[in-house]
N, CA, C and O atoms as a Tinker XYZ file with bonds, in Angstrom:
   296  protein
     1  N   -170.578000 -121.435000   32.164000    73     2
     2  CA  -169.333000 -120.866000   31.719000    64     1     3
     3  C   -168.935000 -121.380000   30.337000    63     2     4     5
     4  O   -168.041000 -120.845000   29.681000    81     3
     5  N   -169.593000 -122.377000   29.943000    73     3     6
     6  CA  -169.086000 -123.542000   28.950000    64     5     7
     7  C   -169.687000 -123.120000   27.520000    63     6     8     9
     8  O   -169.231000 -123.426000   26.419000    81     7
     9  N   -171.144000 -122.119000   27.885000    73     7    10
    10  CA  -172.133000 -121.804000   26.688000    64     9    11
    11  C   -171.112000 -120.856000   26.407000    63    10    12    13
    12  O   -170.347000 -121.709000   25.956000    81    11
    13  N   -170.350000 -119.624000   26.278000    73    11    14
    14  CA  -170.257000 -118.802000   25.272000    64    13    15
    15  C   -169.307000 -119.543000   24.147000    63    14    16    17
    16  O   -169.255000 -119.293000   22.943000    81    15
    17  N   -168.603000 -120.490000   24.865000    73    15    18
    18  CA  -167.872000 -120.988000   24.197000    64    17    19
    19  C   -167.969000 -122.071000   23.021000    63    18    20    21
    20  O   -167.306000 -122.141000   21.985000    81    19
    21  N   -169.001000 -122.899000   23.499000    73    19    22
    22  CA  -169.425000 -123.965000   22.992000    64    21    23
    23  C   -170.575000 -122.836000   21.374000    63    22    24    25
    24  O   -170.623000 -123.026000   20.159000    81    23
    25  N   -171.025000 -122.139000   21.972000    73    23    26
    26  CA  -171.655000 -120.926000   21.315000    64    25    27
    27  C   -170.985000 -120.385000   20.343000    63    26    28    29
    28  O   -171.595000 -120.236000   19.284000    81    27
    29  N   -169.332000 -119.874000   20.433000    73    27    30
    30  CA  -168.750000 -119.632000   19.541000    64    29    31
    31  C   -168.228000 -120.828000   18.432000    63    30    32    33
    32  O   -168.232000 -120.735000   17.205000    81    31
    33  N   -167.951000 -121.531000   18.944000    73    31    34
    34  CA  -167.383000 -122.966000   18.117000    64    33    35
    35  C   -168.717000 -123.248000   17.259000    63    34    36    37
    36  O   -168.567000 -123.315000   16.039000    81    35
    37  N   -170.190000 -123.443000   17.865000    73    35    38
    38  CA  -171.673000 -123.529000   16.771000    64    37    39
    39  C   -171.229000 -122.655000   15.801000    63    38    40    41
    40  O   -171.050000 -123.023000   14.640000    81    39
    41  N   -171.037000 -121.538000   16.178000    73    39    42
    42  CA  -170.795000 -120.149000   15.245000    64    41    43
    43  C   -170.061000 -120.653000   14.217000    63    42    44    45
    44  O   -170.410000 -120.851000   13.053000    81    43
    45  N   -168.954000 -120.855000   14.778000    73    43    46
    46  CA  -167.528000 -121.115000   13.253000    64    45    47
    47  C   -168.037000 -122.282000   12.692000    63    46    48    49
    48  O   -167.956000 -122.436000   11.473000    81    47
    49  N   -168.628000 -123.255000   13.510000    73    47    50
    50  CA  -169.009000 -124.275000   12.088000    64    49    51
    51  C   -169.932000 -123.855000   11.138000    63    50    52    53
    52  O   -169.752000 -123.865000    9.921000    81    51
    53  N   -170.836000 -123.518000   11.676000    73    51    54
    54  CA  -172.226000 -123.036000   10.894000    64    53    55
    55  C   -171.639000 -121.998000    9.909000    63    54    56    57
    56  O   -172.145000 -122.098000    8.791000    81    55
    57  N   -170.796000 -121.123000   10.016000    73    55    58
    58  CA  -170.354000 -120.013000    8.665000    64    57    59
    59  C   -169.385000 -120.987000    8.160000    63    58    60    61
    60  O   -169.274000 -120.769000    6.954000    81    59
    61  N   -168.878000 -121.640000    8.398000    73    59    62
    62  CA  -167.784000 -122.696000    7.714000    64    61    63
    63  C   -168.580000 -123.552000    6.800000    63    62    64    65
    64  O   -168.211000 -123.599000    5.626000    81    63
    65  N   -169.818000 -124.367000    7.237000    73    63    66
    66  CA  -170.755000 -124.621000    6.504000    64    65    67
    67  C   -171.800000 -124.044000    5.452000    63    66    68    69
    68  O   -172.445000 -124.638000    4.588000    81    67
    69  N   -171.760000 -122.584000    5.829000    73    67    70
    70  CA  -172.309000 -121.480000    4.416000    64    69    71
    71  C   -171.198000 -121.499000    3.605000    63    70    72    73
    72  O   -171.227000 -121.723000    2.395000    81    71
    73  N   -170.148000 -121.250000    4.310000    73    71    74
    74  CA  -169.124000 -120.991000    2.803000    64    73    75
    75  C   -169.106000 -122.155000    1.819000    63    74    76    77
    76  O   -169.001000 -122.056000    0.597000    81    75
    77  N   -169.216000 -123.197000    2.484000    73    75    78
    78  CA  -168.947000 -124.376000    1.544000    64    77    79
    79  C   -170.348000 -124.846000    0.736000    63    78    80    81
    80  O   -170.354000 -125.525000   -0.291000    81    79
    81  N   -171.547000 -124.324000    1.442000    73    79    82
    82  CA  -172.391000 -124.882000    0.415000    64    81    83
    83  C   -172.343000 -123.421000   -0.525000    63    82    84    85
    84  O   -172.587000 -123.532000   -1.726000    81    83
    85  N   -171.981000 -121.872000    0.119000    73    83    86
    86  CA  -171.909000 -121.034000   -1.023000    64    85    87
    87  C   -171.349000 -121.405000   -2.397000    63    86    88    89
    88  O   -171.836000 -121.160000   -3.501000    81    87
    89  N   -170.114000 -122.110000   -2.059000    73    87    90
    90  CA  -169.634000 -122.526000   -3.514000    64    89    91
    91  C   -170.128000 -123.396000   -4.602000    63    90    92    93
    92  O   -170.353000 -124.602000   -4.491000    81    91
    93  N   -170.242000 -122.841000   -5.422000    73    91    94
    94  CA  -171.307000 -123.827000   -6.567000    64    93    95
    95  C   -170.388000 -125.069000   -7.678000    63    94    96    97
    96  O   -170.869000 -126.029000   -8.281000    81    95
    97  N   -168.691000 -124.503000   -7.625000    73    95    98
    98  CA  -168.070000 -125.450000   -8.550000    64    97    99
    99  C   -167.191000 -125.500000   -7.659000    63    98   100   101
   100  O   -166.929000 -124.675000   -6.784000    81    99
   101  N   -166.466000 -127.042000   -8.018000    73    99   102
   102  CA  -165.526000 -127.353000   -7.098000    64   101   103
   103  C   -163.799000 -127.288000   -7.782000    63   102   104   105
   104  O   -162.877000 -128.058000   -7.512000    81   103
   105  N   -163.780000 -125.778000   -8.983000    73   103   106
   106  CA  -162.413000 -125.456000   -9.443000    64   105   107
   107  C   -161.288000 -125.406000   -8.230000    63   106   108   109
   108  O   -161.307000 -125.307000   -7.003000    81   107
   109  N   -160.220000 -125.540000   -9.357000    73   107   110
   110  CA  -159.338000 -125.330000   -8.464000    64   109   111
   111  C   -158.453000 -123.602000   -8.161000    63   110   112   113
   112  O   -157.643000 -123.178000   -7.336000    81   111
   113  N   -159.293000 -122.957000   -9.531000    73   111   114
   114  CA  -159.195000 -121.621000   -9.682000    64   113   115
   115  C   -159.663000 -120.703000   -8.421000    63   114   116   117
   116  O   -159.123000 -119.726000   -7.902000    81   115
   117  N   -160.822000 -121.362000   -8.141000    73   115   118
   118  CA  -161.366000 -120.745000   -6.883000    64   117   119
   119  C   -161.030000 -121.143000   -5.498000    63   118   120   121
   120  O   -161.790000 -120.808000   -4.589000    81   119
   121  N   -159.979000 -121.815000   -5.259000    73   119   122
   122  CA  -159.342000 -123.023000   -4.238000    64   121   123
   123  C   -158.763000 -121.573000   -3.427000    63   122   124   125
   124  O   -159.406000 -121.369000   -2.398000    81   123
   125  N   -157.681000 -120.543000   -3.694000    73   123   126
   126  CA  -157.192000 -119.413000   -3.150000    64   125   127
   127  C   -157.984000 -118.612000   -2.078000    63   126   128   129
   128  O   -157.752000 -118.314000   -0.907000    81   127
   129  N   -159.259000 -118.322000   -3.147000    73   127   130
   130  CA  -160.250000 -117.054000   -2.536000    64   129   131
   131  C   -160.974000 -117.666000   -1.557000    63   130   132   133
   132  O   -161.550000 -117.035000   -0.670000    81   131
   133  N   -160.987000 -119.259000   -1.692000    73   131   134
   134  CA  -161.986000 -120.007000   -0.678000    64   133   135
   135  C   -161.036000 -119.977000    0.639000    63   134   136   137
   136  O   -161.748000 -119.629000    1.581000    81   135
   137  N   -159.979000 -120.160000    0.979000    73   135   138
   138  CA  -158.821000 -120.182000    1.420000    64   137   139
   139  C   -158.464000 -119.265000    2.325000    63   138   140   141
   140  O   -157.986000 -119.447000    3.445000    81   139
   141  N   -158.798000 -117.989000    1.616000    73   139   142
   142  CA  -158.579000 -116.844000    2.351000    64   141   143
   143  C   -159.830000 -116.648000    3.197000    63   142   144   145
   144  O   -159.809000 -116.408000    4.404000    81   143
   145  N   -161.083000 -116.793000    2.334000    73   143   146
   146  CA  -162.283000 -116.230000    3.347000    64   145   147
   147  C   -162.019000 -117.324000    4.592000    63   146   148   149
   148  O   -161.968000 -116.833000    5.719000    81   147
   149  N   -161.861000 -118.675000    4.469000    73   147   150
   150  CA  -161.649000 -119.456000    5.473000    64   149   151
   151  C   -160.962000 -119.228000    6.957000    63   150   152   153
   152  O   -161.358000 -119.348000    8.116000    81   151
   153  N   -159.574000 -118.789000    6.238000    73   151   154
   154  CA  -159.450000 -118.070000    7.305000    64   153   155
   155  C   -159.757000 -116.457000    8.100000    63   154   156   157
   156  O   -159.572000 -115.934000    9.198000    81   155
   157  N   -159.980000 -116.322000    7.584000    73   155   158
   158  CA  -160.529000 -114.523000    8.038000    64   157   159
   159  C   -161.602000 -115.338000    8.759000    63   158   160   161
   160  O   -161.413000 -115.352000    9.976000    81   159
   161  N   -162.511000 -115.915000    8.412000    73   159   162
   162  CA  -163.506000 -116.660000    9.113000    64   161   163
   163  C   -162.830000 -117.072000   10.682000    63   162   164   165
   164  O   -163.070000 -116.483000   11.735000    81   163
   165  N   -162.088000 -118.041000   10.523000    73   163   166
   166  CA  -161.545000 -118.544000   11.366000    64   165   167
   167  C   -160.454000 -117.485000   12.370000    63   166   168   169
   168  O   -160.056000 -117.939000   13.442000    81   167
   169  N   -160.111000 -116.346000   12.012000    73   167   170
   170  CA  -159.261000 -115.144000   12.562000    64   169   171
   171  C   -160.403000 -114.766000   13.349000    63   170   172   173
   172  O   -160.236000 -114.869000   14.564000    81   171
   173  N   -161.652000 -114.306000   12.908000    73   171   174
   174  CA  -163.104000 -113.740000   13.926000    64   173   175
   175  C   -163.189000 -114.842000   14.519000    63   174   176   177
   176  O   -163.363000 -114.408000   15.658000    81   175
   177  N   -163.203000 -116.271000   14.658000    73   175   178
   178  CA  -164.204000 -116.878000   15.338000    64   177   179
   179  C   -163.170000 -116.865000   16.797000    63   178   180   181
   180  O   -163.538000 -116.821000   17.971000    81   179
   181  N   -161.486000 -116.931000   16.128000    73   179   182
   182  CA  -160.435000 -116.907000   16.784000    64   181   183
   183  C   -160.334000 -115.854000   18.020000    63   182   184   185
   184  O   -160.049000 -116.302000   19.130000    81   183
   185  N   -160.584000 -114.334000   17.829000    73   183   186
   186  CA  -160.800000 -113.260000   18.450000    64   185   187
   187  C   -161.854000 -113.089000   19.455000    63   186   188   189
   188  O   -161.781000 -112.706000   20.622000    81   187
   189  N   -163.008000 -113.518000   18.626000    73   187   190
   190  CA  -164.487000 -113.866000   19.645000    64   189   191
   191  C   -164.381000 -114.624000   20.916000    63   190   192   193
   192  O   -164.864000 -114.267000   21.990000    81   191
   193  N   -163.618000 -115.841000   20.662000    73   191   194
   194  CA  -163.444000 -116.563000   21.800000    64   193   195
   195  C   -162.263000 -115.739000   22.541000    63   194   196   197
   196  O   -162.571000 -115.524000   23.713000    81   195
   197  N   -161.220000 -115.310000   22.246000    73   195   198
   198  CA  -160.475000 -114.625000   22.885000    64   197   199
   199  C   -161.060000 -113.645000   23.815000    63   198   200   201
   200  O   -160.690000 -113.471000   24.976000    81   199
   201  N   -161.957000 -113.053000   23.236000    73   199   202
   202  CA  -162.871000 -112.536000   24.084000    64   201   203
   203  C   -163.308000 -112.664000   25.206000    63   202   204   205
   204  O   -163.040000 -112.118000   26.277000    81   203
   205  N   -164.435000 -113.895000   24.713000    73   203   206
   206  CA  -165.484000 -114.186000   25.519000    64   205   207
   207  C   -164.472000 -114.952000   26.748000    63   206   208   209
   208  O   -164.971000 -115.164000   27.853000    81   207
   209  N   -162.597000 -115.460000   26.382000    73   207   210
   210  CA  -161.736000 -115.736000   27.568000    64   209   211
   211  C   -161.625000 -114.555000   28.285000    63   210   212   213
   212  O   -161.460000 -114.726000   29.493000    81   211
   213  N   -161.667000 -113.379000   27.890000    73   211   214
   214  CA  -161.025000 -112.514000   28.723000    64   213   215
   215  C   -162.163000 -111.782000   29.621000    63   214   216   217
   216  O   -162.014000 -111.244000   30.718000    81   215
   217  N   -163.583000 -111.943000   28.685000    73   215   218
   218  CA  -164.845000 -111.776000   30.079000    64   217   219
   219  C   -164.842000 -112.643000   31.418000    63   218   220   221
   220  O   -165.238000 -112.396000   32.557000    81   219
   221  N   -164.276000 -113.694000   30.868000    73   219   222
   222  CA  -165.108000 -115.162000   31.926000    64   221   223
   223  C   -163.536000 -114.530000   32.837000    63   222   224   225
   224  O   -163.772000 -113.996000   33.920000    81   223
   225  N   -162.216000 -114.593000   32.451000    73   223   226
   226  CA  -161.496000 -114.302000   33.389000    64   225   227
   227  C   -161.768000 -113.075000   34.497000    63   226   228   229
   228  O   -161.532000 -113.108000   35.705000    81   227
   229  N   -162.352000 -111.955000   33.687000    73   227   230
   230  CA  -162.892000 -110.769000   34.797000    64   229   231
   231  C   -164.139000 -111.310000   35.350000    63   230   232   233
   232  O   -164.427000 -111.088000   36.526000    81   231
   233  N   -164.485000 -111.624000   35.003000    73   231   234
   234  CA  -166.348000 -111.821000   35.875000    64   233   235
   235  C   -165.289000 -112.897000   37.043000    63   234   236   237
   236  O   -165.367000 -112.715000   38.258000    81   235
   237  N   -164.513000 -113.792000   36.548000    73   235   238
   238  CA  -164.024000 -114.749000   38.478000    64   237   239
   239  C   -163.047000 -114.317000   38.789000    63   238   240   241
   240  O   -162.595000 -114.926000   39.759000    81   239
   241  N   -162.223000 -113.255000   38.338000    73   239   242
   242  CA  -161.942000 -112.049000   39.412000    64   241   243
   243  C   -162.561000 -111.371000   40.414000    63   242   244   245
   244  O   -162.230000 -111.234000   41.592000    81   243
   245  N   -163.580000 -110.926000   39.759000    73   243   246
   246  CA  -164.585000 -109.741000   40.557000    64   245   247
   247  C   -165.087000 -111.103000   41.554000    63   246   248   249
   248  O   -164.990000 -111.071000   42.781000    81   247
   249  N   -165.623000 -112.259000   40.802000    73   247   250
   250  CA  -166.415000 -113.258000   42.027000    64   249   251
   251  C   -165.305000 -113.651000   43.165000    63   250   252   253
   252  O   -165.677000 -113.689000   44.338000    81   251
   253  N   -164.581000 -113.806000   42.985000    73   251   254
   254  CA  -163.228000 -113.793000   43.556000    64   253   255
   255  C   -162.711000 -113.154000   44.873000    63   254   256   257
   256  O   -162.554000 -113.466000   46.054000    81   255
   257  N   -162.507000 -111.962000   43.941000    73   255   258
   258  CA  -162.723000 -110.876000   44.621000    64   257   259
   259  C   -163.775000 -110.626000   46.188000    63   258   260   261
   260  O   -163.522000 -110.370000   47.366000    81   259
   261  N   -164.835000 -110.835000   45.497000    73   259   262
   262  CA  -166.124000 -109.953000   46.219000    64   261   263
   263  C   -166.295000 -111.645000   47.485000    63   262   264   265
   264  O   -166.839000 -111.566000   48.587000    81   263
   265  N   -165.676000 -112.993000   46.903000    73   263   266
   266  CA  -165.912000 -113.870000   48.036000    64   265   267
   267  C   -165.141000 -113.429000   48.869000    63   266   268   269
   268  O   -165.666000 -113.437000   49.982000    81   267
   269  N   -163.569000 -112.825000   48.864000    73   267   270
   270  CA  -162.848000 -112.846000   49.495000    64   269   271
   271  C   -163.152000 -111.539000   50.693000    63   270   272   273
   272  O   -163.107000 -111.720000   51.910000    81   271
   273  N   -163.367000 -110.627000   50.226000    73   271   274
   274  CA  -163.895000 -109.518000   50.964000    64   273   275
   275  C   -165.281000 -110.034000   52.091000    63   274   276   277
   276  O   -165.443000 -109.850000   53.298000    81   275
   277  N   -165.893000 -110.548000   51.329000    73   275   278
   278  CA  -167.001000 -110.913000   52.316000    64   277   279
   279  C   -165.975000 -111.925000   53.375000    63   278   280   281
   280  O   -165.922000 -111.470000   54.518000    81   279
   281  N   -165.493000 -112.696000   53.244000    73   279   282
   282  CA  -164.897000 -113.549000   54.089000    64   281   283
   283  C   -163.697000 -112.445000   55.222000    63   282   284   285
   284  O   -163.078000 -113.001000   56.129000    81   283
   285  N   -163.579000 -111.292000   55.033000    73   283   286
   286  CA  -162.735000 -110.471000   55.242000    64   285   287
   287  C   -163.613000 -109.392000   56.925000    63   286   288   289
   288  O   -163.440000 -108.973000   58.069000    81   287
   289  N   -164.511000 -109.507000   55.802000    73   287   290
   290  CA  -165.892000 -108.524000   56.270000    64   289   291
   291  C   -166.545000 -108.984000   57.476000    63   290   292   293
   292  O   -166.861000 -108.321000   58.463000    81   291
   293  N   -166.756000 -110.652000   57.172000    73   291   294
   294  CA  -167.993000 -111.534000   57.840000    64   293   295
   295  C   -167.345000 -111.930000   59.261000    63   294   296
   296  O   -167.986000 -112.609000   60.064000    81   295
């Protein structure tokens, strides 16, 4: 249950880590635009996991679910 998550967090570091070696000077002119991609970065990695919460909550519904019926059934 722990991999998509742990999966997404690899994700955001690893593009967090391209952006920063993308940059070649360390102005302060370019401090804004770095800023913004950062977060937009961080808005997807934000959503993804939101996600991958709202799969793991339906998949132990349905398991949930389908124990309880069998226990209903059996």
């Amino acid at each position: 249950m722990l991999v998509p998550i742990v999966a997404i967090i690899a994700f955001a570091a690893i593009r967090i880590a391209r952006i920063n070696a993308a940059r070649s000077t360390d102005s302060s002119s370019d401090l804004p635009a770095r800023v913004e991609e950062l977060e937009r970065a961080l808005q997807s990695v934000q959503q993804q996991l939101a996600e991958t919460q709202e799969r793991l909550d339906f998949a132990e519904r349905l398991l949930a679910k389908g124990k309880d019926e069998r226990r209903a059934g059996g």
